[in-house]
N, C-alpha and C positions, 0 to 999 in steps of 0.2 A: 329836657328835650333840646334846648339852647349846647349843650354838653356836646351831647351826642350827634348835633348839626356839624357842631364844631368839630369835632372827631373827625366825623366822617369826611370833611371839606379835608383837614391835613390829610389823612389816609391819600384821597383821592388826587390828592397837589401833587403827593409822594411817589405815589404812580405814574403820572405825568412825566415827573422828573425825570423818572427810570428811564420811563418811554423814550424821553426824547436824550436823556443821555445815553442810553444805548444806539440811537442812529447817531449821535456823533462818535461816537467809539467805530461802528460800521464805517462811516464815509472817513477818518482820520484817521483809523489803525488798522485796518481790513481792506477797506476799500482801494485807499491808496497805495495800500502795499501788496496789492494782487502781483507777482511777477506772472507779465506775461513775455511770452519766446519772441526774441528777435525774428523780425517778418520782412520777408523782400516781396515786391510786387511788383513786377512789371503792368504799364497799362498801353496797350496797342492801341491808339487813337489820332489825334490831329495835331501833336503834340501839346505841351504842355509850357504859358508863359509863366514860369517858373524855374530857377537858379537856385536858389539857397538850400533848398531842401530836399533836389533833386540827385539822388545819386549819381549816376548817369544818363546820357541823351543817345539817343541812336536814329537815324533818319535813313528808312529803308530808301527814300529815292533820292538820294544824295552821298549814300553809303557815309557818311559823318555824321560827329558827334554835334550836329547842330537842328535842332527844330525850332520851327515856328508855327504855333496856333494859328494860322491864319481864317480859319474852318470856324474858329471859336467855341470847339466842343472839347477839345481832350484836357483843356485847362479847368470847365466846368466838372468833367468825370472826375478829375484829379482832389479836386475841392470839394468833393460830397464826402469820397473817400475818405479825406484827412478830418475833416470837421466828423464823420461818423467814428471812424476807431479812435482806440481808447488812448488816453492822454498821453498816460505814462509808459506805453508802449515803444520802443525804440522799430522807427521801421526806415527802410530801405528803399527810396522810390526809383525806380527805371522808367524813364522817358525815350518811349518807343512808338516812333512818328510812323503809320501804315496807310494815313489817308489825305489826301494834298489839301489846298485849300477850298476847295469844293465839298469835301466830304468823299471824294471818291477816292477808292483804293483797289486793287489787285488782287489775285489770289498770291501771286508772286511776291507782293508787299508785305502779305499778312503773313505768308509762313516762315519769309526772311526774318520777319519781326519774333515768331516764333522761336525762330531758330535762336537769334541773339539773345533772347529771354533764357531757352534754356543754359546758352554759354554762360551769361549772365549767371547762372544757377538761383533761379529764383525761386521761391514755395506758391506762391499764385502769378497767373494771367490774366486780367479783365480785361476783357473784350465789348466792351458798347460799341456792338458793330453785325454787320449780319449780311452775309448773301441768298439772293432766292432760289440760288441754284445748288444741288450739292455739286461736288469735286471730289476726286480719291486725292486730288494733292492734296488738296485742304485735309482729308480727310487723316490724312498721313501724317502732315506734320504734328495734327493736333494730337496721333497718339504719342508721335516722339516726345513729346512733352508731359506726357500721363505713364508713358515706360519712365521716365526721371522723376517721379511722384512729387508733379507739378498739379495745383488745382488747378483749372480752367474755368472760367465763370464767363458767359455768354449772356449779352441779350437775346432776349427770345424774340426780338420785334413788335412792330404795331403794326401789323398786316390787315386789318380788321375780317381775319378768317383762321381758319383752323391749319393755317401753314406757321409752321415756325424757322423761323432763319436758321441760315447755317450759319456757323458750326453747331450754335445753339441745339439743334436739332440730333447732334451725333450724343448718342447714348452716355457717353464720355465724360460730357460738358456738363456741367450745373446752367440748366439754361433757366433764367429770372425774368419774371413777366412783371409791371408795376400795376399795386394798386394801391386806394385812396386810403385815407386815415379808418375807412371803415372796413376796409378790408376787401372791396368792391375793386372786380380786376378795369384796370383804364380802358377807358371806352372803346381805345384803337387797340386794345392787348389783343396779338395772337390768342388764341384759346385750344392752339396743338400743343406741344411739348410745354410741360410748366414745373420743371422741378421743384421751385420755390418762386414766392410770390414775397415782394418787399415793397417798402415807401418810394414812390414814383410817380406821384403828382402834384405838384406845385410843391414842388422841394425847394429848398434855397441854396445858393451855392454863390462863388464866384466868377466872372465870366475874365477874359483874355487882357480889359482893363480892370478889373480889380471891382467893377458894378456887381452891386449886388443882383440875382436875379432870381427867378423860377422857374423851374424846369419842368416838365412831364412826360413820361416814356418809360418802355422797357430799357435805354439806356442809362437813366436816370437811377433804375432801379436795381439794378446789378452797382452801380458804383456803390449803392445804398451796402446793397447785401454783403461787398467784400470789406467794405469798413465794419459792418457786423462781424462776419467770418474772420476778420483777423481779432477780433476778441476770443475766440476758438482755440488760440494757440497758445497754449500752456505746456505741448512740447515742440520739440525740433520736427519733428513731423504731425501733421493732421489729416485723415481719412475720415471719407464722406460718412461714414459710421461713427465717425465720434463727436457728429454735430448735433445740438440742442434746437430740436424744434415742435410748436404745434403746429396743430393739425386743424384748419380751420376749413367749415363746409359754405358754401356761400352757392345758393342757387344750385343745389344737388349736385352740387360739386368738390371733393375736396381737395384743400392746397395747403402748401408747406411754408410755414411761418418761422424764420429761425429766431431764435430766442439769443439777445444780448447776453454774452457770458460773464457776468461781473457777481 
């Protein structure tokens, strides 16, 4: 009996072994070696206090290459984004300033910003940003951007009602609502338009000085989701049908969850 304890204890050690030397074979010879596709993104926000890693800057109310976060929001979107995609991804960031330091911006600001995005030739837009009104301008630049098979990714707002911001709201847009670790949409989530629902409350990020902080919003949750979405890219191009996601019911309701591509 002593034997066969003994047996069975190697057998099972043996197993183990496998076990855990096949996640290292995964995360060391698989994992790491995912090639994913070169990604450019532009992000339309309050600028971004970041230099080094920034492709280019573009500052629709100054027409130059200089922005400043003063708003202390576009340098947080930028920081959720980079900390969520994937490591060894090579990507391209566009600092595209469309809202001054109050937070406030234009329809004029946003589509110029659009437009330079597309000169830029970019593969996504994030937008943590939202008007309550529509526009055909708005409406217009957003499709110039989708004729160049550009994604566009929108907060959906914290309206706390069944309106969703624009552009968020145009059919076009991947518009992103945040919810909690349990899947629960945030308290002030629009509850209209919800393409996808991602991480957007008390997320951590960087702010303008370099503080560490937490954030919570449907703006929070779109930076979430395109650092997701650029895991996505395993070619030169990506369509809204070629993305990975579940489908999660929460209060008779269901919503779209994208699944990390690794």
């Amino acid at each position: 009996m002593k034997n066969q304890k003994k047996i069975f204890f190697i057998v099972s050690a043996s197993f183990l072994g496998l076990f855990l030397l096949s996640i290292l074979i995964y995360n060391f010879l698989v994992k790491e070696n995912i090639v994913y596709s070169n990604v450019k993104i532009a992000i339309l926000d309050s600028g971004i206090t970041e230099d080094e890693l920034i492709h280019k800057k573009y500052n629709t109310f100054t027409n130059t290459e200089e922005t400043n976060d003063l708003f202390n929001h576009g340098t947080k979107i930028y920081n959720i984004i980079r900390n969520v995609a994937p490591k060894n991804q090579k990507v391209q960031y566009y600092d595209i300033q469309v809202l001054n330091n109050k937070g406030l911006g234009s329809i004029e600001n946003v589509c110029n910003g659009i437009d330079k995005a597309i000169e830029f030739n970019v593969d996504i837009i994030s937008m943590s940003l939202g008007f309550n009104n529509d526009s055909e301008i708005l409406h217009n630049c957003v499709n110039r951007a989708i004729d160049e098979n550009i994604i566009v990714v929108a907060a959906s707002g914290d309206t706390l009602s069944t309106d969703t911001d624009y552009p968020a709201k145009y059919e076009e847009i991947l518009s992103i609502a945040a919810a909690d670790s349990d899947n629960n949409l945030f308290s002030f989530s629009s509850t209209g338009k919800i393409d996808f629902i991602a991480p957007g409350v008390d997320i951590k990020t960087l702010d303008n000085k370099g503080n560490k902080v937490k954030e919570s919003g449907s703006s929070i949750a779109a930076a979430y989701f395109v650092g997701e979405l650029m895991s996505h890219f395993m070619d030169s191009e990506l369509m809204e049908n070629d993305l990975k996601f579940e489908v999660i019911e929460n209060n008779g309701r269901k919503f779209k969850r994208l699944i990390y591509n690794e």
